[in-house]
Every structure is written in structure tokens, then in C-alpha cells.
C-alpha positions as CSV (number, residue, x, y, z in Angstrom):
1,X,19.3,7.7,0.2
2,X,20.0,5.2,-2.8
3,X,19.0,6.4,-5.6
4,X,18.5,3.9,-8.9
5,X,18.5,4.4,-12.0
6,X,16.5,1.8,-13.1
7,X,14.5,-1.3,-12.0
8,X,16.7,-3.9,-12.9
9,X,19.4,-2.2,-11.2
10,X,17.5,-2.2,-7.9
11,X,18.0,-4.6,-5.4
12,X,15.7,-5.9,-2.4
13,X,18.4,-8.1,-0.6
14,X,15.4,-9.9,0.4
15,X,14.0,-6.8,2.3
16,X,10.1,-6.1,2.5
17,X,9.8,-2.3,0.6
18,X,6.6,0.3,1.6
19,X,6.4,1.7,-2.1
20,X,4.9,4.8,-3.5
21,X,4.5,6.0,-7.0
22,X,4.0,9.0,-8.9
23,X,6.0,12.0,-10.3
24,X,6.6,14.3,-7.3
25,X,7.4,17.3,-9.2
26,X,8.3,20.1,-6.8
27,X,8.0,17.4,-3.8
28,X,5.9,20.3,-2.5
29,X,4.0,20.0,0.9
30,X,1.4,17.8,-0.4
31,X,3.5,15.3,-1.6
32,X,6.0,15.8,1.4
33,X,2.8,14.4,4.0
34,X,2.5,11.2,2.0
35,X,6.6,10.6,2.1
36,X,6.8,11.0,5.2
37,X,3.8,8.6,6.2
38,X,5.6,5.9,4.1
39,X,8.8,7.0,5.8
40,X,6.5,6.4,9.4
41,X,5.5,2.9,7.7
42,X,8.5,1.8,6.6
43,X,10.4,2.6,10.4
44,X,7.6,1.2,12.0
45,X,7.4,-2.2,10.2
46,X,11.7,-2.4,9.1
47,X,11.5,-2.4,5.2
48,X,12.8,0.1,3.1
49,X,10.9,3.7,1.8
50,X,10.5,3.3,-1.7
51,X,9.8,6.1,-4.4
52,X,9.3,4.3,-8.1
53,X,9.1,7.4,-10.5
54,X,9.4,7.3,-14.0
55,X,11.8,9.5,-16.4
56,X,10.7,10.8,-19.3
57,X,7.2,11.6,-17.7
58,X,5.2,9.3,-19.3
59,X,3.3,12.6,-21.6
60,X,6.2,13.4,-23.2
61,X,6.0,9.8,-24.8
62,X,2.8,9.0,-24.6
63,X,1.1,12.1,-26.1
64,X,4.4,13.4,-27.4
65,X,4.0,16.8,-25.5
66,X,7.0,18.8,-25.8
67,X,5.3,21.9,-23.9
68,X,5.3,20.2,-20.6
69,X,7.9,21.8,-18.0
70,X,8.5,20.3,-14.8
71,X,8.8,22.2,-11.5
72,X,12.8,19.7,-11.1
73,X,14.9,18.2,-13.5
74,X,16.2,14.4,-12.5
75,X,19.0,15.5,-10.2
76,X,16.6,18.2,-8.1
77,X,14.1,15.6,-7.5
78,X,17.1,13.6,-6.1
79,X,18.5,16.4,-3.7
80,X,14.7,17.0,-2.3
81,X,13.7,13.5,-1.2
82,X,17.1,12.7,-0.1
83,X,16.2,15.5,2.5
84,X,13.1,14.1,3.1
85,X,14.8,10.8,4.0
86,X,13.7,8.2,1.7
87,X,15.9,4.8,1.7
88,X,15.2,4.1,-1.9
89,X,14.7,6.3,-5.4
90,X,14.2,4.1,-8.6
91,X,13.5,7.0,-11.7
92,X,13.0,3.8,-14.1
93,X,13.4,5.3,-17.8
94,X,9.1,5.2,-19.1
95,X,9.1,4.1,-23.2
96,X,6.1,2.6,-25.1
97,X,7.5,-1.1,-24.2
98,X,7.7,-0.2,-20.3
99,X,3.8,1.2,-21.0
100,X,2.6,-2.0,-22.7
101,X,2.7,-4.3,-19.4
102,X,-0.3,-5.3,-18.3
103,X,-1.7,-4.3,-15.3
104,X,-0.5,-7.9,-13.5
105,X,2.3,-8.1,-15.2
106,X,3.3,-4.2,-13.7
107,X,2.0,-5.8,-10.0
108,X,3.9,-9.1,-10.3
109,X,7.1,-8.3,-12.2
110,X,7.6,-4.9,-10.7
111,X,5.6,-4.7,-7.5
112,X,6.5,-8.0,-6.4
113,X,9.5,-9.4,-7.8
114,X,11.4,-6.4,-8.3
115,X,10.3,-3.9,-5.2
116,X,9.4,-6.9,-3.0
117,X,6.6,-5.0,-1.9
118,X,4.8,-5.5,1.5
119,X,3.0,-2.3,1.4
120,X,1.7,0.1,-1.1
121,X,0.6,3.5,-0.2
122,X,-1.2,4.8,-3.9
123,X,-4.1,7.7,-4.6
124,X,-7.5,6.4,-4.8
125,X,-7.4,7.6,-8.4
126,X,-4.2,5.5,-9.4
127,X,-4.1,3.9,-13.0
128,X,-1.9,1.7,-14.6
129,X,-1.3,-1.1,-16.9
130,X,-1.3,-1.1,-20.9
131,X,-3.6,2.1,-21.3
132,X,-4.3,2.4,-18.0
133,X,-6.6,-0.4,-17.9
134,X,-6.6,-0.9,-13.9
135,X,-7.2,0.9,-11.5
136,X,-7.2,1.0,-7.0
137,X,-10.1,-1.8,-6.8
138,X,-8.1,-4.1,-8.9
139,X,-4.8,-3.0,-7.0
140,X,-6.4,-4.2,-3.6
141,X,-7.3,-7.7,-5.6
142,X,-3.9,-8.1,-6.7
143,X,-3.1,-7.3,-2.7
144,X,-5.1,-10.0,-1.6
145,X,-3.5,-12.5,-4.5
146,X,0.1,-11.4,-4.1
147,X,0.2,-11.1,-0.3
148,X,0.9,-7.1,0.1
149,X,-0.9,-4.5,1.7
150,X,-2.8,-1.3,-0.2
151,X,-3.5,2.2,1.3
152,X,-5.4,4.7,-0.7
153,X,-4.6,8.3,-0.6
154,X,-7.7,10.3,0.0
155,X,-9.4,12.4,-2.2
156,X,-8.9,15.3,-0.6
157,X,-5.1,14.7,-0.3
158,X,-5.4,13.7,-4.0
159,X,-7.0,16.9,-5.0
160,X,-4.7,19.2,-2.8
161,X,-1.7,17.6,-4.3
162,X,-3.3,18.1,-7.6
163,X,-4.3,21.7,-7.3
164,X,-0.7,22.3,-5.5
165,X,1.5,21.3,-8.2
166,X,-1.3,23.6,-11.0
167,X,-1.0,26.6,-8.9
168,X,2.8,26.2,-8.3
169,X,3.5,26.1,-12.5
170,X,0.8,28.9,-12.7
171,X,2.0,30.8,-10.2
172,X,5.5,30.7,-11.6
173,X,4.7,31.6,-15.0
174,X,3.0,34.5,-13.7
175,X,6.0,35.2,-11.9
176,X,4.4,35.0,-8.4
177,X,7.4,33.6,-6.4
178,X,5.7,34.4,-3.4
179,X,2.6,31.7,-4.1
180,X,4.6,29.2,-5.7
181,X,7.2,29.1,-2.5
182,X,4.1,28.7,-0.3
183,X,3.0,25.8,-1.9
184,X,6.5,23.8,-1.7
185,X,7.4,25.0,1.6
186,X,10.8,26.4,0.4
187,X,11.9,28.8,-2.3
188,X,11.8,27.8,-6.0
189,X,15.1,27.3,-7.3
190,X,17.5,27.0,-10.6
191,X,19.9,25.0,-11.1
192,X,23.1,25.6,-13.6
193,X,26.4,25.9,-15.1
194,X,27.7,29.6,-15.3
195,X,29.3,30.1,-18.4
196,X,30.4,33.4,-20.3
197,X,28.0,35.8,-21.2
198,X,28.0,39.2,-23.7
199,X,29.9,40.9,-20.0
200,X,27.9,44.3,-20.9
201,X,26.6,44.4,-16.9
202,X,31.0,44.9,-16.1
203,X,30.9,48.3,-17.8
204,X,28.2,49.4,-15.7
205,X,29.5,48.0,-12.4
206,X,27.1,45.1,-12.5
207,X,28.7,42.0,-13.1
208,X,26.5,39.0,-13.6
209,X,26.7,35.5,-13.6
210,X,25.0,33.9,-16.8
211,X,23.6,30.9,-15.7
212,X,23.2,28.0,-18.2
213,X,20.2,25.1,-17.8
214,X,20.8,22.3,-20.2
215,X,17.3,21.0,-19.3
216,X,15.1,22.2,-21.7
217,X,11.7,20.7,-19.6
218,X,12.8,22.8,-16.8
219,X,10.3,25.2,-16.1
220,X,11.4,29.0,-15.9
221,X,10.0,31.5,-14.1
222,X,8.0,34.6,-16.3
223,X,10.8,37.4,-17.1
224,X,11.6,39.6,-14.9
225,X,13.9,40.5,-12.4
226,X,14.2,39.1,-8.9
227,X,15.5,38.9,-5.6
228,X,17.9,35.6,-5.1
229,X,20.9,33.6,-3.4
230,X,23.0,30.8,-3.9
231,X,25.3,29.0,-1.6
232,X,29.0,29.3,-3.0
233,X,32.0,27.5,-1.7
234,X,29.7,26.9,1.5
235,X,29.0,30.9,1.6
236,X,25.1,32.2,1.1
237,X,25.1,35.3,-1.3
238,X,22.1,37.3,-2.0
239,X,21.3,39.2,-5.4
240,X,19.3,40.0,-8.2
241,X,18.4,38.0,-10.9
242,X,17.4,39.2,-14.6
243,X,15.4,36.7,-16.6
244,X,14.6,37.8,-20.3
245,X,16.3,39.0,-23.6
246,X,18.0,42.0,-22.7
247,X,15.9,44.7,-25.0
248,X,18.3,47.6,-24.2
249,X,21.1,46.2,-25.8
250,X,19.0,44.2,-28.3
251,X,18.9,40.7,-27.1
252,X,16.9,38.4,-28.7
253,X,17.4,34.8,-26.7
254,X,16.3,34.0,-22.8
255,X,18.9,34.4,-20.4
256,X,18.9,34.0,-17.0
257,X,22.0,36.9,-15.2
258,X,22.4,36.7,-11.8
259,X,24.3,40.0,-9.8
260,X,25.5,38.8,-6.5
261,X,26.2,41.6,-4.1
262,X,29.4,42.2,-2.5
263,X,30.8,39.3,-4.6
264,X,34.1,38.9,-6.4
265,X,35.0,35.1,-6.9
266,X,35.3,33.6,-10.2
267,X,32.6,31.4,-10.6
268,X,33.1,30.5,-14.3
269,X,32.3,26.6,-15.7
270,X,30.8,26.3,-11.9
271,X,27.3,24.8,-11.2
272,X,25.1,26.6,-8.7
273,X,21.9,26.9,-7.6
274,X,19.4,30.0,-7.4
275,X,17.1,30.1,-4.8
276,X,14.3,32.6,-5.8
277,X,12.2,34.7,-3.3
278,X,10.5,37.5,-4.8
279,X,9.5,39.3,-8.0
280,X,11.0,43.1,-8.2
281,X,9.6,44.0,-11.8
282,X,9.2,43.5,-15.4
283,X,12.0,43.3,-17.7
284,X,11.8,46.5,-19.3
285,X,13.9,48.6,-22.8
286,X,15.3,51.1,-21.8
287,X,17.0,54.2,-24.0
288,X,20.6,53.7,-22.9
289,X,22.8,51.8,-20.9
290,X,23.2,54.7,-18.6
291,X,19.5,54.8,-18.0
292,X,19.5,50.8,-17.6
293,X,22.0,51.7,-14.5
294,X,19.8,54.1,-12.8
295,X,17.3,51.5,-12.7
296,X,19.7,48.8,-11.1
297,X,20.8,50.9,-8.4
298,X,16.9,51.5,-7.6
299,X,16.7,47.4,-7.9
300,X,19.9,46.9,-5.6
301,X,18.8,49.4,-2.7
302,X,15.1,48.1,-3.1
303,X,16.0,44.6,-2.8
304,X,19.3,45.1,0.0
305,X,16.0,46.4,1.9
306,X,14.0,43.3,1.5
307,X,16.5,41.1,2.2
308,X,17.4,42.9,5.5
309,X,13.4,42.9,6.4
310,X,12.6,39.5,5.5
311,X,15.1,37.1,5.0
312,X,17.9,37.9,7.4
């Protein structure tokens, strides 16, 4: 996949392009079925699988909403539909000058010009242009003017995508792993640098991995602990993950501890990525750090258990 990080760095070579656009948070099964009929498209009729996505999201500068947290950050999104197969990902950066163009100045200048577009596969409820003054009707006019083609995304498909990617972010800050990984058709993961933590989990004999996420829009899962892996020098390792403040010794910022089992590299400065599968518990205080160990070893039997039962 080429991936672009912006339209003007884009280039056509004179080569028709099957576009779609939206933000394709998660790229979770709903969005997968439209990618790969614009993948079928594009095969079918030799021109390039284009994604156009935009980066901010366009409510962060458009309503200035700070709150919104997004299922991948910028590089995620990448890794995901570069497994999918997509020829071409422009993330064009969205500001208020980008959101000013009118609607046939977005179709002509971006659609046309830029994407060379022969195709456009859009949901029926697409809007765009300065304040979102146009929608599918005039889309399939500009078709007809321009000389490209316009598919509409059903309802339906619309409204599955829609409710997919509420219930995934729901789901997750309710800390139902299991609900969130159904909906995107693989387990929801982290992505980070490990860095140096308080190392309080060595002098219980559970060392952890502190996992930093410089992506503050990254959405993170409700505190807790949970069962985990990450691949490590091409090596799968399963564990348990602690999300929260750390009460029993006082804590008072998020942090996200992974304890791999029967793991001893140094991973330090490294940047991994935790798969997540399934909730054990609550983060809970507890009266010492000796009681805090009882508890892990319940965690570490209960979840060697699961892992044996249902993902090995």
C-alpha cells in the first residue's frame, strides 16, 4: 500500500482511481465489506483503490471537541488497510481552509484533478462542501458533468457501520473486550513505547512493562485488568495487563503495566503492540503489597487457563 500524506503529494500517473471516503476508525467489519468492494472494483476495471481520510477528524476543528477518542491513531489505521490491500491511503491534514471549498470545488480540484477519479463508492448520507452544503444527489450531478461514476452505500450498510463503530467505543469504555472484538473482527489493540516505570511489580515477582501512548485521542479501554499479548522480536507472548492508577501503592495518574509470562527480554525504549482479549476484573486497593500478590497469582492461573481454552 502507498500511503500519502497529503493530496498534493499524491500522484495519479495518469491512472483512473475507485475512491472512497470517510474516517474508518477501527476499519471494523462494516467498513472492511465496503474496502474490499472497492478493492473488487478497482481489480476489475485496472485503477488504483483509493482511501481519502482526513487527519485531524474534522470535530476536533470544526466543533473543537477535545473529548473525542478514536478507536486508531494515524499509524494503526495504516497497518489495518494495508492488510486489507488498498493501493492508495491519502490522510490529507482537515483545517478550516481545507473545510471552506465548495462542494465543486472539493469534486473538481480533489475528485477530479487530484484522485483522477473514475469511480466513487460514497454512503447515501455523504456530505460535503463549505458547511456541508451538498450532498449524494448533487454528487451523482457532478458524475454526470465530470465524467465519473457514483455508487451509494445503502442505508442499511450505513446504519451498521454507524452503530458498529458506537458500540465498539461503548463497549470499550465499559470494558467489554469481548463485544468490541466482535465488531472489528480482530482483538482491540494498543500501541506504545515501553519506558521506565515506579518497578514496584519486581519486588513482588511481577515485572511489568509500562507502556507509554503519546496519542492523547487514543481511546483506552475502562481500568481494569486483562488478558493480552504482543508479538516481540517475531515471538507471541501472552499476559496480563493492568490499566488504572495503582490505589495500593497510591497512584494517582493512568497507566497502562503489561506482565508477560515466562518473559525475560529487555524491552525498554521498544514499541509494541497489545492485543487485548478479555476483561479479568476491576482494578481494586488493596491493604498491602503482599495482599496485592495473592491476588495476581489468582489473575495469572485464571488467565494461563483462558488462554489454554480459548486462544491456543
Amino acid at each position: 500500500m502507498n500511503s500519502f500524506n497529503s493530496l498534493e503529494t499524491f500522484s495519479h500517473n495518469e491512472k483512473k482511481s475507485v475512491v472512497t471516503i470517510g474516517t474508518f476508525d477501527g476499519v471494523h467489519i462494516g467498513h472492511q465489506s465496503i474496502l474490499k468492494k472497492l478493492i473488487s472494483y478497482s481489480e476489475l476495471e485496472n485503477c488504483y483503490s483509493t482511501v481519502l481520510t482526513f487527519f485531524p477528524h474534522p470535530r476536533m476543528v470544526l466543533q473543537n471537541d477535545d473529548s473525542l477518542k478514536l478507536l486508531n491513531t494515524i499509524e494503526e489505521k495504516k497497518g489495518l488497510l494495508s492488510k486489507i490491500g488498498i493501493d492508495n491511503l491519502i490522510v490529507h491534514p482537515f483545517d478550516t481552509e481545507f473545510s471552506r471549498l465548495t462542494a465543486e470545488e472539493f469534486v473538481k480540484e480533489i475528485l477530479v484533478e487530484k484522485l483522477n477519479v473514475q469511480k466513487i463508492i460514497i454512503g447515501h448520507d455523504h456530505r460535503f462542501g463549505r458547511n456541508r452544503s451538498a450532498n449524494i444527489e448533487d454528487l451523482i450531478l457532478f458524475g454526470e458533468k465530470y465524467d465519473f461514476e457514483v455508487e451509494q452505500i445503502s442505508a442499511q450498510e450505513i446504519d451498521e457501520i454507524s452503530v458498529s463503530s458506537t458500540k465498539i467505543r461503548k463497549a470499550l469504555n465499559n470494558g467489554d473486550v469481548l463485544l468490541a472484538n466482535q465488531f472489528l473482527g480482530c482483538p482491540y489493540f494498543l500501541t506504545g513505547k515501553v519506558v521506565k516505570g515506579n518497578q514496584i511489580g519486581r519486588t513482588i515477582n511481577f515485572p511489568t512493562a509500562n507502556i507509554e501512548i503519546s496519542e492523547t485521542y487514543k481511546l483506552i479501554p475502562k481500568n481494569g485488568v486483562y488478558i493480552v499479548s504482543s508479538k516481540i522480536e517475531g515471538e507471541s507472548y501472552y499476559g496480563m495487563m493492568n490499566i488504572g492508577v495503582n490505589p495500593t501503592v497510591a497512584g494517582l495518574e493512568q497507566k497502562i503495566e503489561v506482565h508477560f509470562f515466562n518473559f525475560n527480554k529487555d524491552i525498554y525504549s521498544s514499541e509494541i503492540q497489545i492485543s487485548i482479549y478479555h476483561r479479568i476484573r476491576d482494578e481494586k486497593k488493596y491493604e498491602s503489597l503482599e495482599e496485592l500478590k495473592e491476588q495476581l497469582n489468582k489473575d495469572s492461573l485464571y488467565s494461563i487457563t483462558y488462554i489454554k481454552d480459548n486462544l491456543c
